[in-house]
TORLO-479585 format. One record per atom (N, C-alpha, C): residue in one letter; z, x, y. Coordinates in steps of 0.2 Angstrom, whole numbers, padded with zeros to 4 digits, always signed. Layout:
BEGIN
aZXY
...
# end
This chain:
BEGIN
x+0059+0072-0078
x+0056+0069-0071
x+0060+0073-0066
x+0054+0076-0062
x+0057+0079-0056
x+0060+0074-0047
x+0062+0078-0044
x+0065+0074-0039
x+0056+0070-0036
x+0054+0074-0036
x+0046+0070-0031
x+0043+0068-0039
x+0041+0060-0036
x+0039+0057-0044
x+0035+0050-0040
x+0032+0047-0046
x+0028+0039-0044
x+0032+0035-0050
x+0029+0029-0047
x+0033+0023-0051
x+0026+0024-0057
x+0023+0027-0057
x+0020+0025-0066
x+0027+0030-0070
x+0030+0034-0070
x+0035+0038-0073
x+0040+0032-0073
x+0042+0027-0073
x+0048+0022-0074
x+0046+0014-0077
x+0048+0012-0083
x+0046+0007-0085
x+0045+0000-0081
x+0040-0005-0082
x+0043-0011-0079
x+0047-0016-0084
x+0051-0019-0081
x+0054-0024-0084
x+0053-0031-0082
x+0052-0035-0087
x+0051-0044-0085
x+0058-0047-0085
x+0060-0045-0078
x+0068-0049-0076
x+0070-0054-0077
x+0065-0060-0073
x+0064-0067-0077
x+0059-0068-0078
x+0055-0075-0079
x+0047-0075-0081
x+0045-0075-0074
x+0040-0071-0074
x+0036-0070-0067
x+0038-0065-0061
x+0043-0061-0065
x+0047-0055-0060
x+0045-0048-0063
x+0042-0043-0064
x+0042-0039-0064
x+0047-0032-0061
x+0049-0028-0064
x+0055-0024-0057
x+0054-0019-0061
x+0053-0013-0056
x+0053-0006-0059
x+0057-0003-0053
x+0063+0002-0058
x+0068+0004-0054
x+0070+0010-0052
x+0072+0016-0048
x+0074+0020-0046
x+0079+0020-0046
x+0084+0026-0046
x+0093+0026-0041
x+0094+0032-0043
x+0097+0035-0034
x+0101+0039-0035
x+0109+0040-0037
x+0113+0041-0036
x+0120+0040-0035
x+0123+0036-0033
x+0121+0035-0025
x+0122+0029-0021
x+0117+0025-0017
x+0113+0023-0020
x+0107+0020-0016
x+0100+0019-0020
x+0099+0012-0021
x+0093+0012-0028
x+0088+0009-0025
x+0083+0011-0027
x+0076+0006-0026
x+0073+0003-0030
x+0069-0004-0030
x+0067-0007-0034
x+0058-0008-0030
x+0055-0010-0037
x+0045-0012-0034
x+0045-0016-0038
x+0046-0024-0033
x+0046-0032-0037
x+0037-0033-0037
x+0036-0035-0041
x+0030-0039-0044
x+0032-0048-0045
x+0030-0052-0042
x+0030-0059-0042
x+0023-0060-0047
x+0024-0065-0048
x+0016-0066-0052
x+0016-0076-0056
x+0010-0076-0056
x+0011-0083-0058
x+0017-0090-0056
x+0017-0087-0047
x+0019-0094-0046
x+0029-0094-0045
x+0030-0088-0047
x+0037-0087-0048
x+0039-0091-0041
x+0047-0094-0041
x+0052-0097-0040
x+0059-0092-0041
x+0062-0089-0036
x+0069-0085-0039
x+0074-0090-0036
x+0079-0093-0040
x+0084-0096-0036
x+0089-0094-0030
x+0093-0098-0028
x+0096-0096-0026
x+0103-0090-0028
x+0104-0085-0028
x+0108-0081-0031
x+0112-0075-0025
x+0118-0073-0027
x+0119-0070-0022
x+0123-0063-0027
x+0124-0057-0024
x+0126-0052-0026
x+0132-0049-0023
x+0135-0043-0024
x+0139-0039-0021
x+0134-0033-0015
x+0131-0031-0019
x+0124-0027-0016
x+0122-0029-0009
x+0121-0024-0004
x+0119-0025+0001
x+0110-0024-0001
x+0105-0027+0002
x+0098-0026+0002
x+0093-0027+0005
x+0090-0023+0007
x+0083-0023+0012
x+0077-0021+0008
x+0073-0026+0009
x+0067-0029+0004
x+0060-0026+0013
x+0056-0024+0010
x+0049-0023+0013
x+0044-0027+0008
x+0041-0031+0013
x+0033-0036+0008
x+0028-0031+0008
x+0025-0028+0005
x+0019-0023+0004
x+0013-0027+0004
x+0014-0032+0000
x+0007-0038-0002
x+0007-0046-0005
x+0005-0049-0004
x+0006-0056-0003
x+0009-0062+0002
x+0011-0067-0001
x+0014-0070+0005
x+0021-0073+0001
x+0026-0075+0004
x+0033-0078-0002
x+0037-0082+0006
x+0039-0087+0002
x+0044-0091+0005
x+0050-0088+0003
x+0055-0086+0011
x+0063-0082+0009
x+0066-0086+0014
x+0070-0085+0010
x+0077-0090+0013
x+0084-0084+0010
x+0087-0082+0016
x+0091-0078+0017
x+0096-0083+0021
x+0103-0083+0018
x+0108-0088+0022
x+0106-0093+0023
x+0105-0093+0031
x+0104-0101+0035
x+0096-0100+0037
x+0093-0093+0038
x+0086-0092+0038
x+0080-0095+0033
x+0076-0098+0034
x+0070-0099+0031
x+0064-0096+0034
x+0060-0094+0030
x+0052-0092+0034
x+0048-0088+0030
x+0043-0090+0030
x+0035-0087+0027
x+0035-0082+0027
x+0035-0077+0023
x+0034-0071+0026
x+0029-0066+0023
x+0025-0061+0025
x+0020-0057+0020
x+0020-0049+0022
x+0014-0046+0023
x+0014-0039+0021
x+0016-0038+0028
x+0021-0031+0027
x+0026-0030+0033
x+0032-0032+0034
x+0033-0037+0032
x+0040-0040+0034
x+0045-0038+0031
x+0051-0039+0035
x+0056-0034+0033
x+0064-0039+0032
x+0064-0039+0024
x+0073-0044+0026
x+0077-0041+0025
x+0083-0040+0028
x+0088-0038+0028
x+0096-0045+0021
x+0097-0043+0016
x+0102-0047+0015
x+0108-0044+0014
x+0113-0047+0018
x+0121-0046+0019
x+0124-0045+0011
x+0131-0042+0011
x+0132-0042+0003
x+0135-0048+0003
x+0134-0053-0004
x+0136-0058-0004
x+0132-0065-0003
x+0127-0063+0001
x+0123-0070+0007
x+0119-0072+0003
x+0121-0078+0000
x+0116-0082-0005
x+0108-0082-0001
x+0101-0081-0005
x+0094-0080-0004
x+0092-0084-0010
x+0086-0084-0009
x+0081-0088-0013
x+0074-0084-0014
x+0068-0087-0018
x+0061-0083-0015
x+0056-0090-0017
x+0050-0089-0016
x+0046-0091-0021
x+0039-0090-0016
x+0037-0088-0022
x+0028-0084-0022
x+0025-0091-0017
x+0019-0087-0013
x+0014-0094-0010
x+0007-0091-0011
x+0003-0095-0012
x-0002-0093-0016
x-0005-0090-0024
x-0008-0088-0024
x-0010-0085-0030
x-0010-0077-0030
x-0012-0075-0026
x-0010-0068-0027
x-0004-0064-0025
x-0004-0061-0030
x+0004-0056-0032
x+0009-0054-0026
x+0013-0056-0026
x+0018-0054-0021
x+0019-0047-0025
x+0021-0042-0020
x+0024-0036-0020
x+0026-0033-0016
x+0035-0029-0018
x+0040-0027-0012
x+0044-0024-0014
x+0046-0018-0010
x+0052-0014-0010
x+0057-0015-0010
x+0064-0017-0014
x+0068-0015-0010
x+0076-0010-0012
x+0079-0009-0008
x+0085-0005-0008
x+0091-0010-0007
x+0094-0006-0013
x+0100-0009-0014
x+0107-0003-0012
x+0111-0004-0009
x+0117+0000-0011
x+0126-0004-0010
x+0130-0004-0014
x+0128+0004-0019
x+0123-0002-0024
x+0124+0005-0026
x+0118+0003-0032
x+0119+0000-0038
x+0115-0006-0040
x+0118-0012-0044
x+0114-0007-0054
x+0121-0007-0056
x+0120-0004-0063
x+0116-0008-0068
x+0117-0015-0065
x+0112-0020-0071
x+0107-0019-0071
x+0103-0017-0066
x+0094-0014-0065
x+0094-0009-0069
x+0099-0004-0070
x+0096+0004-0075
x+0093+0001-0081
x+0089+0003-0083
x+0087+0002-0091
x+0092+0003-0096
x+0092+0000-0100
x+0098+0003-0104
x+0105+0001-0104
x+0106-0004-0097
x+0112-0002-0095
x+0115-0009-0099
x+0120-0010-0104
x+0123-0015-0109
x+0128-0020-0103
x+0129-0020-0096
x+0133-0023-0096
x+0132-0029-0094
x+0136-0035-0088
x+0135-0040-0086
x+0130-0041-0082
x+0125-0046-0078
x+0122-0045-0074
x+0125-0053-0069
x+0128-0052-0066
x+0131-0060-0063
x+0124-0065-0060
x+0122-0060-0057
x+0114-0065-0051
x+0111-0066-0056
x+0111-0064-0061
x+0104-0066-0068
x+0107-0071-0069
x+0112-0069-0073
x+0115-0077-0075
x+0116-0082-0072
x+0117-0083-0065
x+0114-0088-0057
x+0108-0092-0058
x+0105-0085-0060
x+0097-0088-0059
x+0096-0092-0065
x+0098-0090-0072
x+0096-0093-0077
x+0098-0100-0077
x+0104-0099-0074
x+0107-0106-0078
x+0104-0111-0069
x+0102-0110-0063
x+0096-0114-0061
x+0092-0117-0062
x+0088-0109-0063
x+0080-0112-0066
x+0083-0120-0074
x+0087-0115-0077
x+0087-0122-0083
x+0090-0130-0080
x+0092-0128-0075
x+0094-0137-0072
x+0091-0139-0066
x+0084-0135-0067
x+0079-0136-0064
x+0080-0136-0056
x+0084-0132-0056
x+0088-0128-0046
x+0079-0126-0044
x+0074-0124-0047
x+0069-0120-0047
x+0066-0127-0041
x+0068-0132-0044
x+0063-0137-0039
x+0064-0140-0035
x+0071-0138-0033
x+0074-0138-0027
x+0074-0134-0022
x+0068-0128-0021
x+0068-0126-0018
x+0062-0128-0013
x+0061-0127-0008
x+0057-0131-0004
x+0051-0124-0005
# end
């Protein structure tokens, strides 16, 4: 793979059911291309990672700290490292969105054996049903 490349060149992976992430990173600064689909819910979870998300398409309820709001194609969130966020799909059609992270969170490389802490946030949520407490 050369430096100028497309996301068909990087596999997708099913992060949790109804998240799709295909990932990029350099050194110090990683990009991801989220796929929402079927109605997805992300809990609440926060990370060490700073992160700025662009909506390319769809529409998704986010909640960033004490912020709530509708958001769709365009919109631009900023989240602080640390600041607990949420998501969840509105509609039927696919949410899709960029975002960057840095530094760059190693759990997202392919491959990569080690902890993922926000996955494990999320997981143990959705299993005590946090999923339906989101508004």
């Amino acid at each position: 793979m050369g430096q100028i490349t497309t996301w068909d060149e990087f596999p997708t992976v099913e992060y949790i059911p109804g998240v799709r992430r295909q990932t990029v990173s350099g050194e110090r600064v990683m990009m991801t291309r989220i796929v929402y689909h079927d109605g997805v819910v992300v809990p609440e979870h926060h990370h060490p990672a700073e992160q700025i998300m662009l909506v390319e398409r769809g529409r998704l309820w986010a909640k960033v700290g004490d912020e709530e709001a509708e958001v769709g194609p365009g919109s631009l969130l900023v989240v602080p490292s640390d600041c607990v966020h949420a998501f969840r799909q509105l509609g039927d059609e696919d949410v899709v969105f960029y975002e960057s992270f840095a530094p760059i969170r190693l759990e997202y490389l392919v491959g990569f054996k080690g902890p993922d802490p926000s996955l494990e946030m999320m997981r143990k949520a959705l299993a005590a049903g946090g999923a339906d407490r989101t508004p």
